[in-house]
N, C-alpha and C positions, 0 to 999 in steps of 0.2 A: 504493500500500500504506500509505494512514495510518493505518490499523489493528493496525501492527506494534508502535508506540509503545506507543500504551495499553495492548493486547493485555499486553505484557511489562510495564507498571506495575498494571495490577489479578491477574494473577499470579502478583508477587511479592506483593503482599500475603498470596493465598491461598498460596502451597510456606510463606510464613511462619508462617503459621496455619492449618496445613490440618486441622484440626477447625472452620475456620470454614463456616458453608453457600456452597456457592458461589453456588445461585440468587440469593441475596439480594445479596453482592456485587456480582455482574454486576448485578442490576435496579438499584441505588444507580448504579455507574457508567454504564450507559447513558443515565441522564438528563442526563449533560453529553456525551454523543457526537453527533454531526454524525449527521444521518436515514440520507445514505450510504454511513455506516460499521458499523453498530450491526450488522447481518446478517453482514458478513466477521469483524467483533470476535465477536460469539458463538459462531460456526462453528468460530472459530480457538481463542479458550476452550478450546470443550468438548473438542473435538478434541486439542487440546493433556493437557487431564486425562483421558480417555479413553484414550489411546493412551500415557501416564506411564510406566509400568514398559517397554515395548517403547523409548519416547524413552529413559531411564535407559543400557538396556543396549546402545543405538546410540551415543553420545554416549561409553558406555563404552571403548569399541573402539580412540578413538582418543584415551584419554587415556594418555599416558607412566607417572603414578602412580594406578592403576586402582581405591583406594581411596579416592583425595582427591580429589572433586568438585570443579570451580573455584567462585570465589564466587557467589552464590545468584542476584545479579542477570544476570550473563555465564550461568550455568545457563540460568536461565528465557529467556535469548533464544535459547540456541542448544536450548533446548525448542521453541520456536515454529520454528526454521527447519527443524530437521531434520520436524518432523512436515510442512511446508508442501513440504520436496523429499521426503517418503516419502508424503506420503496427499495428496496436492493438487496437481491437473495444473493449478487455476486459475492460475498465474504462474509468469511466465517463470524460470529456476533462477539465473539473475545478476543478477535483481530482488531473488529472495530473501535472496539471500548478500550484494547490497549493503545492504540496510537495514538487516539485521543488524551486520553491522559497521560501519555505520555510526550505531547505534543504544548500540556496547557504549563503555565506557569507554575512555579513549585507550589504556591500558595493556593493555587485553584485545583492542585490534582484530586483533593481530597471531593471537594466539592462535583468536578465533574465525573468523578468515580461514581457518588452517591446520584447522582442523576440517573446518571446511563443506568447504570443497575435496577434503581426503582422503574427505570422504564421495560429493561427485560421482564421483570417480574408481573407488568401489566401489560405487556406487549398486546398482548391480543386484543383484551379491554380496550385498549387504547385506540390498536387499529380500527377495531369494529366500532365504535364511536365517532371516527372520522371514514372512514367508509360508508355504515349505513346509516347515519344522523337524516337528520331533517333539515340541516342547511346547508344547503351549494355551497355559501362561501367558504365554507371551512371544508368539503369534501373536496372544491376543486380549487382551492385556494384561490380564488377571484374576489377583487373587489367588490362590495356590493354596489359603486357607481355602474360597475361594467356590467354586473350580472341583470341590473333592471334595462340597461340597453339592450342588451341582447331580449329581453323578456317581450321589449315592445317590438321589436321587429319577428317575432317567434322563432329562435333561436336558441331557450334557453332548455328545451332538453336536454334530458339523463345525457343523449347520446352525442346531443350536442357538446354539452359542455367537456363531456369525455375527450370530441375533437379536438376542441381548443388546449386540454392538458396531454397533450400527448406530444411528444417529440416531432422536430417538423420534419418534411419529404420537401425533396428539391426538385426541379424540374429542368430539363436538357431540352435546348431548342438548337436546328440548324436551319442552314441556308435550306429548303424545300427545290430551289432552282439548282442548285449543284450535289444535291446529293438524297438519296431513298433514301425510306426508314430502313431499308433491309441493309442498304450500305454504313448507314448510322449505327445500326445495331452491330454490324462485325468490327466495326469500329469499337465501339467501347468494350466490348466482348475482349478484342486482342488489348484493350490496355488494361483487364481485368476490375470494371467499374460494373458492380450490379445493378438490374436497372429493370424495369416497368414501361411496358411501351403503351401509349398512352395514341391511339393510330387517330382517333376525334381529333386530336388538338395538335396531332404530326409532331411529338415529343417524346420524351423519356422522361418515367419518376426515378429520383435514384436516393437514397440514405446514405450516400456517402460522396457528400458535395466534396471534404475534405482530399479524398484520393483525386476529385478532377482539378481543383485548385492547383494541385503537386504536380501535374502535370501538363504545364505552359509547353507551347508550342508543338505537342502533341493530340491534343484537344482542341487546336483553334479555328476550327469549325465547327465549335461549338460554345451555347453560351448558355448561363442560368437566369431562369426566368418564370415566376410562378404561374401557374394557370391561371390566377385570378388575374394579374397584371397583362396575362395575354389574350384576357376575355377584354381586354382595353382595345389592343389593337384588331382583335377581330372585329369588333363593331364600327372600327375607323375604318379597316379594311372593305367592308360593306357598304359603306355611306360617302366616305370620300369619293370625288369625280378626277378631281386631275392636282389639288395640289393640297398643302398638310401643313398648317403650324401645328407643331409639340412646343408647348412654350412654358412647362417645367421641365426638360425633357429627361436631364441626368439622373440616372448614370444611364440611363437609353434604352432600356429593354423592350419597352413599345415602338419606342421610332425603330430601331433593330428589327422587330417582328414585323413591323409595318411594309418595312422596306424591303424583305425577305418575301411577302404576300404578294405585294402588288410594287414589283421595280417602275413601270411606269409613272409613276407617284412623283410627284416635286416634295421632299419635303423640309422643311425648314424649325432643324431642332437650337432651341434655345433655352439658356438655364443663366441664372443670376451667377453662379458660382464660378469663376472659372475653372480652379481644378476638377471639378465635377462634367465641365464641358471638356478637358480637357482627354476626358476618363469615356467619355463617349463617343469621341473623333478616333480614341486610339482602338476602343474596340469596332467602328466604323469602318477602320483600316483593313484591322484584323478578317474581319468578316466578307472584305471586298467588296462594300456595296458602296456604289455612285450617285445614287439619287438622294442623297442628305447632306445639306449644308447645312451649318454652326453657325451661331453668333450668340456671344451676349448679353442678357437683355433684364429689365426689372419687368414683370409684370403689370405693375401699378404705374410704368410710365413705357408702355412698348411700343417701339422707334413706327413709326408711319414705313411703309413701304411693303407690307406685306398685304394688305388689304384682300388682296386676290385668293388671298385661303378660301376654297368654298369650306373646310373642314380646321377648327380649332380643336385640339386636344391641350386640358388642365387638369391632369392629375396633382391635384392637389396637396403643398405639406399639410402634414394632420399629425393626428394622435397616434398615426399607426395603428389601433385600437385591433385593426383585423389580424392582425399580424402577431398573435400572442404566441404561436406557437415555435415560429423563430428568436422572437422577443420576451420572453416567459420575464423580464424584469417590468413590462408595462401592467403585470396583472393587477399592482398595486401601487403603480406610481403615478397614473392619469388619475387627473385631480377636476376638479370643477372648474378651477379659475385656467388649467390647460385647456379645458373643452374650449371654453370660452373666448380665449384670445385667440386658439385655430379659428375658430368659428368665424371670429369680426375680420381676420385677415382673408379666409378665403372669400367672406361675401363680399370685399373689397377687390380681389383678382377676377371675380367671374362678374361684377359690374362692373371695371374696366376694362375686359376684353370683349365683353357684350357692346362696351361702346365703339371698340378702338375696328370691330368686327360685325357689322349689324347686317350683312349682309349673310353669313357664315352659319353651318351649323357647330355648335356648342359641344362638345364630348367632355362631362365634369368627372370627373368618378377620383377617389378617396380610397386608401383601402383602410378602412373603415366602417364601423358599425353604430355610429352614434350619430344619433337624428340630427343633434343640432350642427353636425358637418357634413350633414349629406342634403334629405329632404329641407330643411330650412336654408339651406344658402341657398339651393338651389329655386325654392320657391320664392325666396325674396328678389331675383332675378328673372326669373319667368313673367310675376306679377309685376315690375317695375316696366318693362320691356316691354308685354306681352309677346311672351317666348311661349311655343308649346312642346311640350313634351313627344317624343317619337317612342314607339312602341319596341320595347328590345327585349321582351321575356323570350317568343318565339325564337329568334335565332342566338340567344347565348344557349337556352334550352336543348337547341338542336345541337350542340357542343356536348350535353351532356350536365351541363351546369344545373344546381336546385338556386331556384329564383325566390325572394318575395316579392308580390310587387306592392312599388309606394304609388303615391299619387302623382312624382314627377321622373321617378326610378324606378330603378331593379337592387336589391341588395343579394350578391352571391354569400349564401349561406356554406356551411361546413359538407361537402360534398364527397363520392369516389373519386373527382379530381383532385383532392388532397389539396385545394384550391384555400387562399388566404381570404380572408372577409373582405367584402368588396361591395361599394357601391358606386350604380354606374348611371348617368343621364343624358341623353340625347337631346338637344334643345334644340326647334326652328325657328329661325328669325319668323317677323310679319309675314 
């Protein structure tokens, strides 16, 4: 178990700064971790921030002053043990308990001894208390802001909410113009990357994004990209006539797919960021496709000269909110006052491209599950403009996709496409 150390020192960094991203953590420290660690150190990560608020209220149980956490470092190990003796049969339960306390401060071994212990001895009580309880938030460690979102959109089933805690699935897209699925498929076959051929949506599912990362330049015909995010460009795919603003576009996996579907396409990808624009030109490169130009651009002030887009795409920043199951740190860090400021900035980017674009259809979508960043930007624009909504259950559905529908969207719910929460809107000018 040399992964218990680290595990509990990258961590503590993040319970210290938990506004910090955690992907970006973790990817910084696995570049000093040993090759045979870095797969139990991630696992144990997420798992540990995943399963947070259920750890919290376990660890609770058997603390004497039920208000007063012990110090943050002795916390975050005995985070890591209790989640390795509740959600992990890989190691033996007096492995677990020794590293641990053998891991904590002199002063605290005593203490984390008597924890862990009192917990084997109810182990099962315990688990069957957070398994068949009566409340989601504590069975699927979710927020209770996130769990009434998802309730009003009907998402919040058993089997839903299981989707959301479960470890995420990646998805492998290529060029469709230079290469079959069946070419695709010997392909990652001979670079030994397991995989899901997904033939609706002309992709691959794979669980181990990690092995194709490690593999530059022999994978670069190919790129990762969720189903949900590619239920974006199919719909662009569909609607667009002859030319395409993407104008958040980075790091590109729509204009990518877009430009992959329909070459004949103009399209013109822009993003505020430039290293983020920069990250989109190189895989543009990479991919060999010719019909997408760069530049860029602020949303809230975008340059005159494109006007001729019959088709605007704004996937807009958000909460991520859809996205828990790559993200297992948002299940308790989206706040009210986050909703809210996503909220007032996107209905400010889809009424200035409505203006800047009145002639254009509209493509909003969020991968996101919360009203007030989906159906309400969207309809305070609809109403201001009178914009109407276009009908797109039918053909995401024909993908495969479980839809609900709202009054000016679709929201992609937890699906077989292993698909991320998605809401998607089609808006016509006058």
């Amino acid at each position: 178990m040399n992964f218990l150390a680290p595990a509990a020192h990258l961590l503590l960094d993040y319970f210290r700064e938990p506004q910090a991203n955690l992907r970006l953590l973790l990817s910084r420290f696995l570049r000093d971790v040993a090759a045979g660690d870095k797969n139990a150190l991630t696992r144990t990560v997420y798992g540990v921030v995943r399963k947070d608020i259920a750890l919290e209220y376990v660890i609770g149980l058997f603390l004497k002053q039920k208000e007063q956490p012990p110090p943050l470092p002795t916390y975050v190990l005995l985070k890591i043990a209790v989640f390795l003796l509740l959600y992990s049969d890989s190691y033996p339960e007096y492995a677990v308990v020794n590293e641990a306390v053998n891991a904590a401060a002199k002063k605290e071994k005593p203490f984390v001894n008597a924890v862990l212990r009192q917990l084997l001895r109810r182990k099962q009580e315990v688990r069957a208390r957070i398994e068949h309880g009566d409340d989601p938030v504590l069975t699927f460690a979710i927020s209770p802001l996130l769990l009434a979102s998802l309730k009003r959109i009907g998402a919040a089933a058993t089997a839903d909410l299981e989707y959301l805690d479960r470890e995420p699935a990646f998805h492998l897209r290529f060029h469709p113009g230079r290469m079959t699925m069946a070419g695709a498929r010997r392909v990652l076959e001979a670079e030994g990357i397991p995989c899901r051929e997904l033939p609706e949506l002309g992709c691959f599912e794979t669980t181990s994004a990690g092995l194709v990362l490690e593999k530059p330049g022999r994978l670069d015909d190919f790129y990762i990209q969720n189903t949900g995010s590619q239920a974006v460009a199919f719909v662009a795919s569909a609607r667009a006539v002859r030319e395409v603003c993407d104008v958040a576009a980075a790091p590109g996996g729509k204009s990518l797919t877009l430009a992959c579907l329909r070459p004949e396409l103009r399209i013109r990808a822009s993003d505020i960021s430039a290293p983020r624009l920069r990250l989109l030109e190189q895989n543009s490169r990479r991919m060999r496709l010719e019909n997408i130009s760069f530049f860029q651009a602020d949303i809230l002030q975008y340059p005159a000269g494109n006007e001729t887009a019959d088709l605007v795409i704004l996937d807009a920043p958000c909460t991520s909110s859809g996205t828990l199951r790559k993200n297992p740190d948002l299940k308790n860090k989206i706040t009210p006052e986050t909703v809210r400021a996503n909220a007032g900035r996107q209905k400010l980017m889809l009424a200035s491209l409505a203006a800047r674009f009145p002639r254009a259809r509209l493509l909003y979508a969020v991968c996101s599950f919360l009203t007030e960043e989906s159906e309400e930007v969207v309809e305070k624009a609809a109403v201001a403009r009178g914009l109407r909504p276009e009908p797109l259950a039918p053909l995401l559905q024909k993908y495969g996709f479980r839809i609900r529908q709202g009054k000016f969207g679709v929201y992609l719910l937890p699906s077989d496409l292993n698909n991320d929460l998605f809401y998607l809107s089609l808006l016509e000018p006058k």
